[in-house]
C-alpha positions in Angstrom: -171.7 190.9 -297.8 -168.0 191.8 -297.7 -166.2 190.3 -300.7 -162.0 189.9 -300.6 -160.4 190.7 -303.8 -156.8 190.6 -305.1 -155.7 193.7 -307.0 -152.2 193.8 -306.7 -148.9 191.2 -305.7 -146.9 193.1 -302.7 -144.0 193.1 -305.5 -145.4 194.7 -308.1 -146.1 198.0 -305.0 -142.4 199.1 -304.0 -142.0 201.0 -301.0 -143.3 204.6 -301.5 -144.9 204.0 -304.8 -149.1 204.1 -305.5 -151.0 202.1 -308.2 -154.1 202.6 -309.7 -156.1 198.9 -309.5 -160.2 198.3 -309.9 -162.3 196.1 -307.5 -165.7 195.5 -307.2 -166.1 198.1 -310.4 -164.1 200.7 -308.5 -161.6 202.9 -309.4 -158.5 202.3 -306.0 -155.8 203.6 -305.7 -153.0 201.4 -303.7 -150.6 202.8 -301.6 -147.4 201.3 -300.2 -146.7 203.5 -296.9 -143.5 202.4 -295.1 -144.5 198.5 -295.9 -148.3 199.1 -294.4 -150.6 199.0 -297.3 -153.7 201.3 -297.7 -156.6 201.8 -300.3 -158.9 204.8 -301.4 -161.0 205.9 -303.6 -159.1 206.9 -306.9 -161.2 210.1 -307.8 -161.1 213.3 -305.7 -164.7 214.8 -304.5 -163.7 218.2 -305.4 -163.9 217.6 -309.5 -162.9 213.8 -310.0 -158.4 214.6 -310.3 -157.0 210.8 -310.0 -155.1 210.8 -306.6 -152.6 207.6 -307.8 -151.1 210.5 -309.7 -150.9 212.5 -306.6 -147.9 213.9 -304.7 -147.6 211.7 -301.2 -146.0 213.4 -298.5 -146.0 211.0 -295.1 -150.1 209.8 -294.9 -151.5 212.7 -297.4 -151.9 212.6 -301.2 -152.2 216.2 -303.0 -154.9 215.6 -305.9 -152.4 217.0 -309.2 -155.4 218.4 -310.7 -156.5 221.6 -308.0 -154.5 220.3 -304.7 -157.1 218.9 -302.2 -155.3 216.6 -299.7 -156.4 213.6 -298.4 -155.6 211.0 -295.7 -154.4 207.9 -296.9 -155.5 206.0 -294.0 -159.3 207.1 -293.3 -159.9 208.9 -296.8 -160.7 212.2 -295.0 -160.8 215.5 -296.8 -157.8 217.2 -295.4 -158.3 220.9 -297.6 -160.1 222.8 -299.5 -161.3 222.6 -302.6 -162.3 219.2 -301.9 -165.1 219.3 -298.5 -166.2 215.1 -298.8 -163.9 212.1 -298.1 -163.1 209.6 -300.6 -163.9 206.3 -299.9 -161.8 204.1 -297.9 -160.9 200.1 -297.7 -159.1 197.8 -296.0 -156.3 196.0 -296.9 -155.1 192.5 -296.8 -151.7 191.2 -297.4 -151.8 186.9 -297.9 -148.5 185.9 -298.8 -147.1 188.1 -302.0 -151.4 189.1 -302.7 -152.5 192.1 -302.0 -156.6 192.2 -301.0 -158.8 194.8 -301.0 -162.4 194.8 -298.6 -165.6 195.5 -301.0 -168.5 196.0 -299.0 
């Protein structure tokens, strides 16, 4: 059963700017990409770096701990060192909340 669940108001997530925020007892982090809004996992597969303290260049965040990149918008392992995705959920935006998709 899918559950909805605010982690965020749309004003707290300037444009350009990631948050860490926990659903569902999982570690997110929130992206605001030209106004569209998009959640991952928080912890790289390679050895666990937080990606909400990444560099974001366009859709990719660089892990800051060994520099795996990742897709913003599927989770996809982009480069080496990291081989497995991080998971990835969908986003609602109701009003000035900002919903995440648990499965």
């Amino acid at each position: 059963m899918v559950q909805m669940i605010k982690v965020a108001h749309a004003s707290d997530l300037p444009l350009g700017k990631t948050m860490l925020v926990e659903a569902g007892g999982e570690a997110i982090a929130l992206f605001n990409i030209d106004g569209s809004y998009y959640a991952i996992g928080n912890t790289c597969t390679h050895r666990g770096g937080p990606l909400c303290e990444g560099d974001v260049e366009g859709t990719v965040v660089t892990c800051p701990w060994h520099g795996a990149t990742f897709d913003i918008t599927s989770g996809s392992a982009l480069s080496p060192p990291a081989d497995e995705r991080v998971a990835s959920y969908k986003v609602h935006v109701d009003g000035d909340d900002i919903q995440v998709e648990i499965p």
